[in-house]
C-alpha positions in Angstrom: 76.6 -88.2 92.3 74.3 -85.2 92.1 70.6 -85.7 90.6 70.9 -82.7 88.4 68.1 -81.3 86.3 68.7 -83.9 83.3 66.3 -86.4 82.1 63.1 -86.6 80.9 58.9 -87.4 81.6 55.7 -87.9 79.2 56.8 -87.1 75.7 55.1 -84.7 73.4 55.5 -83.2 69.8 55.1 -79.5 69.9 55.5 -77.9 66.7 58.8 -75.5 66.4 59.9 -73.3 63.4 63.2 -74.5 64.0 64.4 -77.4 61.5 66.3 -79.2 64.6 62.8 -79.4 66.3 61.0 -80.3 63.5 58.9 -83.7 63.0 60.5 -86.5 61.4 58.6 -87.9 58.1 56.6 -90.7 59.0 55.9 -92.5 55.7 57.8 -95.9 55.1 59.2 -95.1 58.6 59.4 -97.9 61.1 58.2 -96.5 64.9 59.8 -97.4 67.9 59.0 -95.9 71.4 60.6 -95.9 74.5 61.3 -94.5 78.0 64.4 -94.0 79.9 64.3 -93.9 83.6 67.9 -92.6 84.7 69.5 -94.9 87.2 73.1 -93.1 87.8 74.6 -89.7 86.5 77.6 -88.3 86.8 76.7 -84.8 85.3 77.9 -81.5 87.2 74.9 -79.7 89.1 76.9 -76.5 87.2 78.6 -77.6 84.5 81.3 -75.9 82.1 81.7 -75.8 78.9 84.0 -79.0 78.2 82.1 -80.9 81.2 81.7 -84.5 80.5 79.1 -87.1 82.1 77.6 -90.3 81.9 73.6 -91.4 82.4 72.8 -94.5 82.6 69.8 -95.9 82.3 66.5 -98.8 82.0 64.8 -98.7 79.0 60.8 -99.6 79.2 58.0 -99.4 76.3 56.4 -96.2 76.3 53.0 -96.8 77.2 50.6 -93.7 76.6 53.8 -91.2 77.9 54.8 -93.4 81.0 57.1 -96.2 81.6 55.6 -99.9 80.7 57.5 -102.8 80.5 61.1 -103.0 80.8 62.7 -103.6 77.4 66.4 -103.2 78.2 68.8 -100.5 79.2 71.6 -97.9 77.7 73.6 -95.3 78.2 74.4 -91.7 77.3 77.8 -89.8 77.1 77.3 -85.9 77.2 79.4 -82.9 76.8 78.4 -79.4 77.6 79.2 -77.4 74.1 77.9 -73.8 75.5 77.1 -72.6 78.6 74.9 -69.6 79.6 73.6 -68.2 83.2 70.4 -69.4 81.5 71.3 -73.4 81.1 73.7 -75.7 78.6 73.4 -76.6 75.1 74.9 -80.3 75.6 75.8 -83.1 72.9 75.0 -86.3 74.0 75.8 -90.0 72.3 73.0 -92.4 73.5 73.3 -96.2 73.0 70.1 -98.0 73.5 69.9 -102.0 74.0 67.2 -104.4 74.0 67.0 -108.2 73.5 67.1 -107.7 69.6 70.0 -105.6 69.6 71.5 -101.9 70.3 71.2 -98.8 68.7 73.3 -95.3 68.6 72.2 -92.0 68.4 73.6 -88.0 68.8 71.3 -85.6 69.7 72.6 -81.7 70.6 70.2 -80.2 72.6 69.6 -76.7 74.2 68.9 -77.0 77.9 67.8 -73.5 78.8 65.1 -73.3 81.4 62.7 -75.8 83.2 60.4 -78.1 81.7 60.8 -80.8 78.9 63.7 -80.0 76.4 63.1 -81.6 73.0 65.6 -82.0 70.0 66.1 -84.3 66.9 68.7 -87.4 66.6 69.9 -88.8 63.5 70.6 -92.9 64.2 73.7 -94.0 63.4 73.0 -97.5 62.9 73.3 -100.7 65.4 74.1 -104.5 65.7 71.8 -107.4 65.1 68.1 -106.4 64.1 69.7 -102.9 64.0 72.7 -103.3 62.3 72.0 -101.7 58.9 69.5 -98.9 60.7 68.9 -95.6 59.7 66.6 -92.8 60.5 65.9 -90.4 62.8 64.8 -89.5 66.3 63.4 -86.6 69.0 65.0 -86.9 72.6 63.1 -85.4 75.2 63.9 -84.6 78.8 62.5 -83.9 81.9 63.9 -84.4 85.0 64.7 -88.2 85.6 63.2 -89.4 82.4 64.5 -89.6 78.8 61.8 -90.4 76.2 63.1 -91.6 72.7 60.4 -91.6 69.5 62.6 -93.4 66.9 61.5 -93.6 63.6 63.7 -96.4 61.3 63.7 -96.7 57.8 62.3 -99.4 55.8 
């Protein structure tokens, strides 16, 4: 398995014109954080448009950008939708779980360049304490880390 530029470090909000980038309303909003540190990958050094991969990963509390306490673990299926000699826009279905329950996302994000990529997630809902959730998320990578800012409706 190849180690690929995918994942992600410290999370940060920078502001962006574009509505995909933008930051989620926080009022009435629930706010969970976490940070993925990739375990396994499958995804092509090069990939093609069509490529498929899967990450795996643990799940720990963010604690002030870096990785506290382990909280669980999840996965991520990704698919490269465009490819340029500049990087990948890729669609990705995570699935996060922790002792309360699990919960799905999609993000589609463009991958052009180095550094941290950033793009919004709508959730798709859960099971147990995240069975009827809904809301929205920003996914951001860099290198081996993934962080998630989730924000759940009340």
């Amino acid at each position: 398995m190849t180690t690929a530029a995918l994942g992600v470090g410290a999370f940060t909000f920078a502001p962006h014109s574009d509505p995909a980038h933008a930051k989620p309303e926080s009022r009435g909003k629930k706010k969970v954080e976490w940070i993925a540190v990739k375990k396994v990958h499958t995804q092509p050094q090069h990939p093609r448009v069509g490529d498929n991969w899967t990450m795996y990963f643990d799940l720990h509390q963010s604690r002030n950008g870096k990785p506290g306490r382990t909280v669980g673990d999840g996965s991520a299926q990704c698919s490269a939708v465009q490819v340029t000699p500049q990087g990948a826009i890729a669609q990705c279905q995570y699935v996060l779980r922790n002792d309360r329950g699990t919960l799905a996302l999609t993000s589609l994000m463009d991958r052009f360049g180095q550094g941290t990529h950033t793009a919004g997630a709508p959730v798709h809902g859960g099971t147990r304490a995240y069975a009827e959730a809904e809301g929205d998320a920003v996914v951001s990578m860099n290198h081996e880390r993934i962080a998630f800012r989730v924000r759940l409706d009340d």
